[in-house]
N, C-alpha and C positions, 0 to 999 in steps of 0.2 A: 590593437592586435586582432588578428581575424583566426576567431577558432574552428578549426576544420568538423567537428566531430564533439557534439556534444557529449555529455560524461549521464547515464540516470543509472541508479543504484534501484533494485526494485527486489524488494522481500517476498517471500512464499511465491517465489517465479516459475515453479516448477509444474503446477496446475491451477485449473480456473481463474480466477479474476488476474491473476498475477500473471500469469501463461499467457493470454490474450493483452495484457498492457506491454510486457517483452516484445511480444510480435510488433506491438503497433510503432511502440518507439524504434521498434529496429529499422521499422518500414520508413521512420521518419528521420534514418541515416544516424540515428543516436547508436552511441557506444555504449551496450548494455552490457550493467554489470548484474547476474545472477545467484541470489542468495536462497538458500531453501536448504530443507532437511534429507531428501531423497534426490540423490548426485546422480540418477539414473534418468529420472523427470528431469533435471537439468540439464541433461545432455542432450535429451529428446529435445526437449525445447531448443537446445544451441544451433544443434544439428538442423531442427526445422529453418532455424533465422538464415544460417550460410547458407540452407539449399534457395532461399528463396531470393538471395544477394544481398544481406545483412552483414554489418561486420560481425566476426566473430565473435562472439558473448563471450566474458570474461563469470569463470563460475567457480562458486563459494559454496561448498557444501558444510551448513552448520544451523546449531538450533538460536535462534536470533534470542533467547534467553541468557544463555551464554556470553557475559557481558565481555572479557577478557579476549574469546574468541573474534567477536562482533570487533570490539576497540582495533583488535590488528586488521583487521579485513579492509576500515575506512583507512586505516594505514597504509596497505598497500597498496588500494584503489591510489592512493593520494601521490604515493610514490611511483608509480606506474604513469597514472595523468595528470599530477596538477592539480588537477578540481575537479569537483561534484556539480554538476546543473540542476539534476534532477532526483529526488528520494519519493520514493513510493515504500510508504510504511503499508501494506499490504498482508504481512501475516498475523496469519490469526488462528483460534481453537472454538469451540465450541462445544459445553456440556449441557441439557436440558436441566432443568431443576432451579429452583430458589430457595427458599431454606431446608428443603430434603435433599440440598448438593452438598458432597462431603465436603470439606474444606480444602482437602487435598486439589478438587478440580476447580473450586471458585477460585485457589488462591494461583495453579495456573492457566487461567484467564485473565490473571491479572496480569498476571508475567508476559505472557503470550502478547495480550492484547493492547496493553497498555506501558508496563513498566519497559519491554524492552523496544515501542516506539519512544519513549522518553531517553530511552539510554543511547540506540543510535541516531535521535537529532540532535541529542547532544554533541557526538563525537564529530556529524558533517556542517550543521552551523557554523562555527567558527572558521571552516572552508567555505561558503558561501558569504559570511560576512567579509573577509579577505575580497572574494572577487567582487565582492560589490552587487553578487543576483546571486538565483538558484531559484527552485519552484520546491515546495514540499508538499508531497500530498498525500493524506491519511487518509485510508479505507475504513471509514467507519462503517455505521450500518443505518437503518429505519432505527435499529432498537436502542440507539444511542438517540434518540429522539424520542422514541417514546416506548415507556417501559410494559412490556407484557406479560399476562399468568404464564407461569410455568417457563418463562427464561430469566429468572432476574439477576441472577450470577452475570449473564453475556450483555443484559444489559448494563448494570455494573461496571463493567470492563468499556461497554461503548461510550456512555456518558461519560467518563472517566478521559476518554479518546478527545471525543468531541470538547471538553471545556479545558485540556489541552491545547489543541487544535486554534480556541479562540483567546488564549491567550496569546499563542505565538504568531498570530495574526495579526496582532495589535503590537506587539513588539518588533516582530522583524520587517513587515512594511516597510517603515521610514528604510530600513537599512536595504530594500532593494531585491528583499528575499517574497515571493508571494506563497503563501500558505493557503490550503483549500483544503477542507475535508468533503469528503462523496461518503451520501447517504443511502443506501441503494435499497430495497427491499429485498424481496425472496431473487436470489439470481439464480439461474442455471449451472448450479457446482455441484457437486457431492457434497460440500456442506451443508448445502439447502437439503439435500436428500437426509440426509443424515440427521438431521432436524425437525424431520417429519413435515416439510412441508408440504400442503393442501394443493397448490397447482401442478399442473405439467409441466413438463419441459418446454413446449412452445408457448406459456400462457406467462413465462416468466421472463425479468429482465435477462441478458443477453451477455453471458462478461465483455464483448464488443464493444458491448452499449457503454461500460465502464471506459474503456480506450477511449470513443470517440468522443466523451465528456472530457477527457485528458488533453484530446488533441486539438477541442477548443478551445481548453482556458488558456494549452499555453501559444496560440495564434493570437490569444487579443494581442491590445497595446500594453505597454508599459504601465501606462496610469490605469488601467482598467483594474479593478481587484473584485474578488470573490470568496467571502470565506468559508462556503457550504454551498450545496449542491443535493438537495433531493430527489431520489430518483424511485418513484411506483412503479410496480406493474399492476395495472386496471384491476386485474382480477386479486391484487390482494389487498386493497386498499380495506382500511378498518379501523 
């Protein structure tokens, strides 16, 4: 069967790292499906992909927490196309602090960052095992690598991601599914600003830089696998 029009699902699509991976897959003639919390950013972003000759994004405005919500969404994705190629677990939060963080915020970080990429690969797996492939790929971070003062709640949340990540790497393999997590340092979002980070804007990784990691794992071959991916920028390494 020759699929005209690959299927990626991609969380927090509405800006930075997730806004620039939309773009790319669009550019690479994929059928983007857009998930986020602000319907106004995903309209932006739609609207950018059709002016640029993309097909038009399919968009979902909801808090990827929202587990009942999220469960219909891969439903109707499914009912609309068939299948899922592609999931980009991409949304995230972030609170500073480690034991002076209320519980309140560490426990959505967890949510955020972890429990509801657990809930929706849950829901598209068993579409990807049916077709026999699909690529998944979790935006982790550096600080799911290695844990630092003054963020260990987001830490928490990353390593949490990451040994996720390297189970479902080891299980879904065989079945034809590749799984990769991207480990990236400070990038150029408003999250990084938000966080107080130390460099510039030009001194940091590039949400691009994210896409075009994406656009080579999924050129290699078949046999080819990769289940992490780290990415510094020079000036923040530590």
């Amino acid at each position: 069967m020759i699929i005209e029009n690959r299927i990626a699902v991609i969380t927090g699509a509405g800006k930075g790292i997730g806004e620039a991976i939309a773009y790319g897959l669009a550019e690479m003639n994929y059928q983007t499906v857009l998930i986020g919390r602000n319907r106004k950013n995903l309209e932006q972003v739609a609207a950018e992909i059709v002016n640029n000759g993309g097909l038009a994004p399919v968009i979902f405005q909801l808090d990827v927490t929202d587990t009942p919500k999220m469960k219909e969404t891969i439903q109707s994705v499914i009912s609309q196309f068939g299948r899922i190629d592609v999931l980009v677990n991409n949304a995230g939060v972030y609170f500073d602090g480690t034991l002076e963080l209320a519980e309140s915020e560490f426990q959505t970080m967890l949510n955020t960052n972890l429990t509801a990429q657990f809930t929706l690969t849950k829901e598209v797996v068993p579409w990807m095992e049916h077709q026999g492939s699909g690529y998944i790929f979790n935006i982790a971070s550096r600080s799911g690598k290695t844990g630092y003062a003054g963020s260990g709640g987001y830490c928490a949340s990353k390593f949490g991601m990451l040994g996720l990540n390297e189970s479902l790497y080891h299980e879904l393999t065989p079945k034809g599914i590749k799984v990769t997590a991207l480990c990236p340092g400070w990038v150029n979002t408003q999250m990084a600003l938000d966080a107080g980070t130390p460099l510039k804007a030009e001194e940091m990784i590039q949400p691009e830089d994210l896409f075009k990691t994406i656009r080579y794992l999924l050129q290699l071959s078949p046999t080819a696998i990769v289940k992490e991916v780290v990415i510094e920028a020079p000036s923040g390494i530590r």
